[in-house]
N, CA, C and O atoms as CSV, one atom per row, in Angstrom:
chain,resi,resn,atom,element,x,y,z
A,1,UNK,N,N,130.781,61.746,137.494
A,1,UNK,CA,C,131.639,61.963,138.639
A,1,UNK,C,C,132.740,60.918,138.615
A,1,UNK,O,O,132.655,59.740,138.267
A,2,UNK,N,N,133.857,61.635,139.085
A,2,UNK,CA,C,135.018,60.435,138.852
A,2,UNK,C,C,136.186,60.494,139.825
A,2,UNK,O,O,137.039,61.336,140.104
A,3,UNK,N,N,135.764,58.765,140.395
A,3,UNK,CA,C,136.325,58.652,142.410
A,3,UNK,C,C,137.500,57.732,141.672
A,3,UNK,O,O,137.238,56.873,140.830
A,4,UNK,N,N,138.497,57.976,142.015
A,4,UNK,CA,C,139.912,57.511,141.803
A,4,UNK,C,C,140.178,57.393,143.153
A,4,UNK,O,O,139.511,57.812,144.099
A,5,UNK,N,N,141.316,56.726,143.147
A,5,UNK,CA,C,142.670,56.732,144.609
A,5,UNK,C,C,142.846,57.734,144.968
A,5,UNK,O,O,142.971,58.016,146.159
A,6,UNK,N,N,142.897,58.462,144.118
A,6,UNK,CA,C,143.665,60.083,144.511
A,6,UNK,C,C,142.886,61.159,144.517
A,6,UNK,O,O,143.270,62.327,144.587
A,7,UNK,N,N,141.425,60.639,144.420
A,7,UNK,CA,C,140.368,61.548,144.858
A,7,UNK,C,C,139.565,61.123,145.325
A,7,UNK,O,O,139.104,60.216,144.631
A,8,UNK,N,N,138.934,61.300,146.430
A,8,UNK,CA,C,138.258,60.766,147.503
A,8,UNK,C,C,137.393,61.948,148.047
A,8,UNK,O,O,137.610,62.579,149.081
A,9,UNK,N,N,136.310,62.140,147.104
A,9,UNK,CA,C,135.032,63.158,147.824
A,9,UNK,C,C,134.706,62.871,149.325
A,9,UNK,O,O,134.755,61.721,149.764
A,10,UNK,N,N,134.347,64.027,150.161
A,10,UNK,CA,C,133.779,62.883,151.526
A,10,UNK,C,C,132.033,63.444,151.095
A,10,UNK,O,O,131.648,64.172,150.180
A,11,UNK,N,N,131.373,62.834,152.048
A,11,UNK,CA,C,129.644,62.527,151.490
A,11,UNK,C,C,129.141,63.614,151.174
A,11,UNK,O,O,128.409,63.603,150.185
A,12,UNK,N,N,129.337,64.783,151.827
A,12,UNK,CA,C,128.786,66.294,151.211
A,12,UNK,C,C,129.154,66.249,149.420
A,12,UNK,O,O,128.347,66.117,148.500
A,13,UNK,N,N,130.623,66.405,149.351
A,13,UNK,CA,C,130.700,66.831,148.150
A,13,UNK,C,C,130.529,65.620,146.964
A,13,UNK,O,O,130.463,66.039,145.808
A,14,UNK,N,N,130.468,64.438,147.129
A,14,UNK,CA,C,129.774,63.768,146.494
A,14,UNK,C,C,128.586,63.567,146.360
A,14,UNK,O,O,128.202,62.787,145.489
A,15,UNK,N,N,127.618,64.279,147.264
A,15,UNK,CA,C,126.554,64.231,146.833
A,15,UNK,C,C,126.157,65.748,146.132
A,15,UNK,O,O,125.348,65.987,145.235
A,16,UNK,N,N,126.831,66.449,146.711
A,16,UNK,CA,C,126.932,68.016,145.143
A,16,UNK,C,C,127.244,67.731,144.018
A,16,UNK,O,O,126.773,68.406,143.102
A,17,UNK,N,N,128.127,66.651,143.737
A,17,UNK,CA,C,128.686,66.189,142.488
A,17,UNK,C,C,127.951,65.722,141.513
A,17,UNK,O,O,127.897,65.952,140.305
A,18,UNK,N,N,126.893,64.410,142.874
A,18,UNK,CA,C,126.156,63.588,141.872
A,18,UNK,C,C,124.346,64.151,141.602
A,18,UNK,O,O,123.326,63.601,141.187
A,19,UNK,N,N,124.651,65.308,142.027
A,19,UNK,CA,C,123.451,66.151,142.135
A,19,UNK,C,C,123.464,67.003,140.607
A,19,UNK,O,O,122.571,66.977,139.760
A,20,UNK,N,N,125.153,67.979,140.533
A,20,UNK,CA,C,125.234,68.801,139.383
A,20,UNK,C,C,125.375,67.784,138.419
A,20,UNK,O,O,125.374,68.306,137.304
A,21,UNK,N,N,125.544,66.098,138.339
A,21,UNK,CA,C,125.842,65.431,137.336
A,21,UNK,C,C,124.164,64.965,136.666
A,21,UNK,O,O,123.986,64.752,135.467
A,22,UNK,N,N,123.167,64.883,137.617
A,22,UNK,CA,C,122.132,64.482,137.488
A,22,UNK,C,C,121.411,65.019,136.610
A,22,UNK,O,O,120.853,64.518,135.633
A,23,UNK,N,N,121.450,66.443,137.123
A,23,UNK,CA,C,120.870,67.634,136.900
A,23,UNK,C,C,121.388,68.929,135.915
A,23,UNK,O,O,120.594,69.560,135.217
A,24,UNK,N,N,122.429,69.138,135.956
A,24,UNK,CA,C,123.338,69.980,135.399
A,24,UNK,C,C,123.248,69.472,133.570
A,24,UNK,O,O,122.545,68.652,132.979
A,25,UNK,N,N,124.262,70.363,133.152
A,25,UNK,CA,C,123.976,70.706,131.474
A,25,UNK,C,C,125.591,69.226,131.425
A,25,UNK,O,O,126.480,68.913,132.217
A,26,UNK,N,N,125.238,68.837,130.276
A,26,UNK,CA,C,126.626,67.970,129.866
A,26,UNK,C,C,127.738,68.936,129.862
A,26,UNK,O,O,127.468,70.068,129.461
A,27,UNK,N,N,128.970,68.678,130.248
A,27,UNK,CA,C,129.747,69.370,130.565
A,27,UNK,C,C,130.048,70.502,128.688
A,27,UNK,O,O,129.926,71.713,128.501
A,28,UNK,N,N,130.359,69.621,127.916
A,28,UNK,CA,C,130.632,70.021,126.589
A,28,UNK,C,C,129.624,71.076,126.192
A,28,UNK,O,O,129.831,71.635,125.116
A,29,UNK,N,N,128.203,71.553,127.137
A,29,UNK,CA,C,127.403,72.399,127.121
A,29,UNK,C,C,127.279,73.382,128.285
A,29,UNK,O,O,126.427,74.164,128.707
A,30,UNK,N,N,128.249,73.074,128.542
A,30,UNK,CA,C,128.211,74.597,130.100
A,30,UNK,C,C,129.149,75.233,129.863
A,30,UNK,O,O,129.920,75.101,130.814
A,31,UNK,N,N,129.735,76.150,128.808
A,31,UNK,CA,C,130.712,76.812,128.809
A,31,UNK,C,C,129.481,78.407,129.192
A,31,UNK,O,O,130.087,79.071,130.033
A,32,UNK,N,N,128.444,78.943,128.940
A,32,UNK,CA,C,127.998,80.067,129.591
A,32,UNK,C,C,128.110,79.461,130.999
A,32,UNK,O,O,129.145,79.896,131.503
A,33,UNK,N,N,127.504,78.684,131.786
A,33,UNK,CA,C,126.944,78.602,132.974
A,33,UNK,C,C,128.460,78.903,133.486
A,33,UNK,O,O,128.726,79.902,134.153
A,34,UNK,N,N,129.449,77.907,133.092
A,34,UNK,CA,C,130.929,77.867,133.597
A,34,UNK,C,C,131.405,79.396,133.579
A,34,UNK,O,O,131.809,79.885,134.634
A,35,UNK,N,N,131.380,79.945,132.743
A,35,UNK,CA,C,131.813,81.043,132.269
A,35,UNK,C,C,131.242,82.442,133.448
A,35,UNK,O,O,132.045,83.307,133.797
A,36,UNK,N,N,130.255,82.445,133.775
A,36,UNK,CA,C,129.433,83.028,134.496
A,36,UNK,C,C,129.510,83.039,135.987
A,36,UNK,O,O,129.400,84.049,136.683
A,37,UNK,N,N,129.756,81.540,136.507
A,37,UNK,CA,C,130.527,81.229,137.757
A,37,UNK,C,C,131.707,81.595,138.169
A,37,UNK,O,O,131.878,82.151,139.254
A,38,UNK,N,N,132.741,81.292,137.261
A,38,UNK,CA,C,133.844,81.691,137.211
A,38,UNK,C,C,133.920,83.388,137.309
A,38,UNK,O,O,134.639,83.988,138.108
A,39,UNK,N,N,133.282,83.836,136.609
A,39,UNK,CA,C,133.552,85.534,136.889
A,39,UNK,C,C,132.605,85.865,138.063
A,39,UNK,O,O,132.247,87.042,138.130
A,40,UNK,N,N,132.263,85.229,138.757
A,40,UNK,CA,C,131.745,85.634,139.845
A,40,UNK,C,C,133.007,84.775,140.948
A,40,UNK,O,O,133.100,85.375,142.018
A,41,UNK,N,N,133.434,84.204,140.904
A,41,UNK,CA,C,133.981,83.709,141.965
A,41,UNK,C,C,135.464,84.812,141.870
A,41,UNK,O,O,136.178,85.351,142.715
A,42,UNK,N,N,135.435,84.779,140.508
A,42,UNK,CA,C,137.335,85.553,140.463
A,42,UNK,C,C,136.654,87.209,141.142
A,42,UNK,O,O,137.223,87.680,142.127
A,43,UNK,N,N,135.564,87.893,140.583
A,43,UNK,CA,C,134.802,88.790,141.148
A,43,UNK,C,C,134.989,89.184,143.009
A,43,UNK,O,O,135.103,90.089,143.836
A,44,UNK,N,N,134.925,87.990,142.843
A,44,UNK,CA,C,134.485,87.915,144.812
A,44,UNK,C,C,136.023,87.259,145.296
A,44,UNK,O,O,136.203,87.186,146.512
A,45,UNK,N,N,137.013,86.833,144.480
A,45,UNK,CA,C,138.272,86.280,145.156
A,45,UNK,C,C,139.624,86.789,144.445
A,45,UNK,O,O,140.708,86.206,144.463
A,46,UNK,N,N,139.338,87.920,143.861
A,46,UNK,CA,C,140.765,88.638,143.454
A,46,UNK,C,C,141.147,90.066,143.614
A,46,UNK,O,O,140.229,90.799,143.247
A,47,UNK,N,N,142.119,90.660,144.008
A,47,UNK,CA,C,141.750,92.511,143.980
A,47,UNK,C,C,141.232,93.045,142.546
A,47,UNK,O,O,140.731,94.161,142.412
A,48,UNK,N,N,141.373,92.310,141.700
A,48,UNK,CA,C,141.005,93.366,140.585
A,48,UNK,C,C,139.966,92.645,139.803
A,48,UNK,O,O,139.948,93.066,138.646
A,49,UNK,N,N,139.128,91.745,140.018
A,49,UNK,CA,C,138.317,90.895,139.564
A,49,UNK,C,C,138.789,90.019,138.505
A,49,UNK,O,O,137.870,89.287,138.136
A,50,UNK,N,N,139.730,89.842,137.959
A,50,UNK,CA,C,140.242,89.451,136.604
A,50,UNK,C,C,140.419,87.902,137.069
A,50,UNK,O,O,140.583,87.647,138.262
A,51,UNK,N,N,140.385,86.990,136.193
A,51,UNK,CA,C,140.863,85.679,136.282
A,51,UNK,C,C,142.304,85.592,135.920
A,51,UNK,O,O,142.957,86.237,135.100
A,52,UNK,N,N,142.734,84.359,136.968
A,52,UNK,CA,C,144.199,84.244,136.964
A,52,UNK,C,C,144.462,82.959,137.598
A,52,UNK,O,O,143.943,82.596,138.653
A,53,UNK,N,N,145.462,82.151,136.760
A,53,UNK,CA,C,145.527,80.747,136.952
A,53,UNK,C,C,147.460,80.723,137.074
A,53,UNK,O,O,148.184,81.590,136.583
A,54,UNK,N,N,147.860,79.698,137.723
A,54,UNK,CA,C,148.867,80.058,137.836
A,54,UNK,C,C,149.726,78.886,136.554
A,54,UNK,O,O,149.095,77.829,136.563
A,55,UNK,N,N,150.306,78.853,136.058
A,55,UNK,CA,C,151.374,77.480,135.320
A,55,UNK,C,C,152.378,77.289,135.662
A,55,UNK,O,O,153.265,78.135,135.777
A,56,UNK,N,N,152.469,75.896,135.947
A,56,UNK,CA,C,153.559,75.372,136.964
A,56,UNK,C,C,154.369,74.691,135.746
A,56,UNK,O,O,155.357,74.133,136.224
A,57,UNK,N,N,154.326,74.573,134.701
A,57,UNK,CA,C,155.412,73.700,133.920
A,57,UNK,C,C,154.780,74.048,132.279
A,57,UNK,O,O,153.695,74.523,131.945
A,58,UNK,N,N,155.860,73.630,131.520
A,58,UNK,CA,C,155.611,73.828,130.133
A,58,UNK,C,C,154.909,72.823,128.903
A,58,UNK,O,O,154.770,72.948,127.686
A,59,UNK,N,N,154.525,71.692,129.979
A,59,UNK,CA,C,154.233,71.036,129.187
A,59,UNK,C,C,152.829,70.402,128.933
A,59,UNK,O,O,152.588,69.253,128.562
A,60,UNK,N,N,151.889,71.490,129.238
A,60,UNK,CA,C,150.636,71.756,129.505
A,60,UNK,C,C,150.344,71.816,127.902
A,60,UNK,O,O,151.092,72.478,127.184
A,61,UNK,N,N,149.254,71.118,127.374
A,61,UNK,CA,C,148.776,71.539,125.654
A,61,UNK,C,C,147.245,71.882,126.145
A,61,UNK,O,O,146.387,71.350,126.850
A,62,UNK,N,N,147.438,73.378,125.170
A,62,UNK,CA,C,146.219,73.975,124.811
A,62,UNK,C,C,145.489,73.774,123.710
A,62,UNK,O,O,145.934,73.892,122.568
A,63,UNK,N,N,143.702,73.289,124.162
A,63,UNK,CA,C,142.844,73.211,123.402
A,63,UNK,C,C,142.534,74.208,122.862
A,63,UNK,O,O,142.505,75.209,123.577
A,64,UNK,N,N,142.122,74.386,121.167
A,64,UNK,CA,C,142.375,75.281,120.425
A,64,UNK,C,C,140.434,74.195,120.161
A,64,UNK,O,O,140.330,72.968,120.186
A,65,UNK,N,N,139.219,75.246,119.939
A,65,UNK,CA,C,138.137,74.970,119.811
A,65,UNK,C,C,138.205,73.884,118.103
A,65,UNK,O,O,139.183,74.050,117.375
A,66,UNK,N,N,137.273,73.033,117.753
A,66,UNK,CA,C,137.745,72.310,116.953
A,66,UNK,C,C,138.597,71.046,116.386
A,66,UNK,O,O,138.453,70.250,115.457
A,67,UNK,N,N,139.428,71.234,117.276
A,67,UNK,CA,C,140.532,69.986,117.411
A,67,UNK,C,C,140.270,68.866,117.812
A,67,UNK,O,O,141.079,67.946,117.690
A,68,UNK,N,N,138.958,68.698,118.434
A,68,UNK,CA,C,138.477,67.301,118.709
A,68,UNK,C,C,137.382,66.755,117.983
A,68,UNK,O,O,136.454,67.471,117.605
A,69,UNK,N,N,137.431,65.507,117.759
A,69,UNK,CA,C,136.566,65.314,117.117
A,69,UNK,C,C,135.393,64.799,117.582
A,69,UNK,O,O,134.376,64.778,116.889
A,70,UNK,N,N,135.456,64.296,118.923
A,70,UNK,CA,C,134.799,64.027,119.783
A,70,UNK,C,C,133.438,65.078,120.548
A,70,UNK,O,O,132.236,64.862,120.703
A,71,UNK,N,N,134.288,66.204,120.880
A,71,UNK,CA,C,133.739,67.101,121.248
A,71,UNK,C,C,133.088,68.223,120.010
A,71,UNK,O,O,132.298,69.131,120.271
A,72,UNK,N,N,133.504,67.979,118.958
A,72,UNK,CA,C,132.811,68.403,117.943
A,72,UNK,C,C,131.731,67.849,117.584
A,72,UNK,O,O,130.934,68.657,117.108
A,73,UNK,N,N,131.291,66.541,117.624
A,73,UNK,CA,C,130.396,65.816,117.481
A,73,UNK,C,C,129.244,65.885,119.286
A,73,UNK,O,O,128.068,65.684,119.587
A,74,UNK,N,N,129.901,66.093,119.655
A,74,UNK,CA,C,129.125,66.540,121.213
A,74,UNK,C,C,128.108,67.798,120.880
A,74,UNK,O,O,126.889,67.922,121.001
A,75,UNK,N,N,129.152,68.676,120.408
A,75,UNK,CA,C,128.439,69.919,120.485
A,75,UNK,C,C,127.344,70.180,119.343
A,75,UNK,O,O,126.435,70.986,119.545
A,76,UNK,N,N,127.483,69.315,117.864
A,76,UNK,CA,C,126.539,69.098,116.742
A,76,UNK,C,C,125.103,68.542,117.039
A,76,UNK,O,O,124.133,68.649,116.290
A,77,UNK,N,N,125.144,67.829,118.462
A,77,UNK,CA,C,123.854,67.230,118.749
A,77,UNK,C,C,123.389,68.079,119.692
A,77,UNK,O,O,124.125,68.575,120.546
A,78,UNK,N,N,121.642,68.394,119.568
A,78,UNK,CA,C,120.543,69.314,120.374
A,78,UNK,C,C,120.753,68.850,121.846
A,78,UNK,O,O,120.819,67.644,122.083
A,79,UNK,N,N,120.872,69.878,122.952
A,79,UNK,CA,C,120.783,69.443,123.983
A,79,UNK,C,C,119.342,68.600,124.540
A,79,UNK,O,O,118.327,69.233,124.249
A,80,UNK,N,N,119.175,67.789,125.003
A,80,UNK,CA,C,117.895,67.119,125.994
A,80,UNK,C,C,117.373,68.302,127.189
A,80,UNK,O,O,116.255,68.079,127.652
A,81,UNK,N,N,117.938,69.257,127.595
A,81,UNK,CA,C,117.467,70.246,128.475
A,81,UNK,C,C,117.324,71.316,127.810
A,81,UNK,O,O,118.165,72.076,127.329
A,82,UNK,N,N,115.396,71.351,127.803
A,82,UNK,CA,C,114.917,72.763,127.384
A,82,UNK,C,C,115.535,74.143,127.768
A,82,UNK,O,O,115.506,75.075,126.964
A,83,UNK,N,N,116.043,74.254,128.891
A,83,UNK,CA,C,117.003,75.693,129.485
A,83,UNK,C,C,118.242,75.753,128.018
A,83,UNK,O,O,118.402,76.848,127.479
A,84,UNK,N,N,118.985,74.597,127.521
A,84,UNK,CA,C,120.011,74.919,126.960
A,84,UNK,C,C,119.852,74.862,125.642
A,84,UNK,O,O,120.822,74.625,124.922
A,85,UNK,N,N,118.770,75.042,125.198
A,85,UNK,CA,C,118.451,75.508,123.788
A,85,UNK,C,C,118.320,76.693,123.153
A,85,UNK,O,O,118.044,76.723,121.954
């Protein structure tokens, strides 16, 4: 979880935070769970169910799977939670 100046949880949602951080899959391992939420929320919050994000400027860079080396090495190691195996 990550409390900056410019983000300031109040006690509810920091404690959802430090609950899904506790508990939850490492982030670099929730692309189903993410994936699954997300089409349920766009499901339940768009007329046509489709996902849709808006871009406000051009100078946004897209992750292309691979390109990190970091997160490549994330994803090479077995998860610790029996569910994500």
């Amino acid at each position: 979880m990550k409390i900056t100046w410019c983000r300031q949880p109040n006690e509810d949602n920091a404690l959802d935070e430090m609950i899904i951080s506790e508990n939850g899959p490492n982030l670099h391992e929730a692309d189903d769970i993410l994936e699954r939420v997300m089409c349920k929320y766009w499901s339940e919050n768009s007329q046509n169910g489709k996902w849709h994000f808006i871009r406000s400027g051009e100078n946004i860079k897209t992750y292309f799977g691979g390109s990190s080396k970091v997160v490549g090495k994330m994803l090479s190691e077995p998860s610790k939670l029996p569910f994500m195996s």
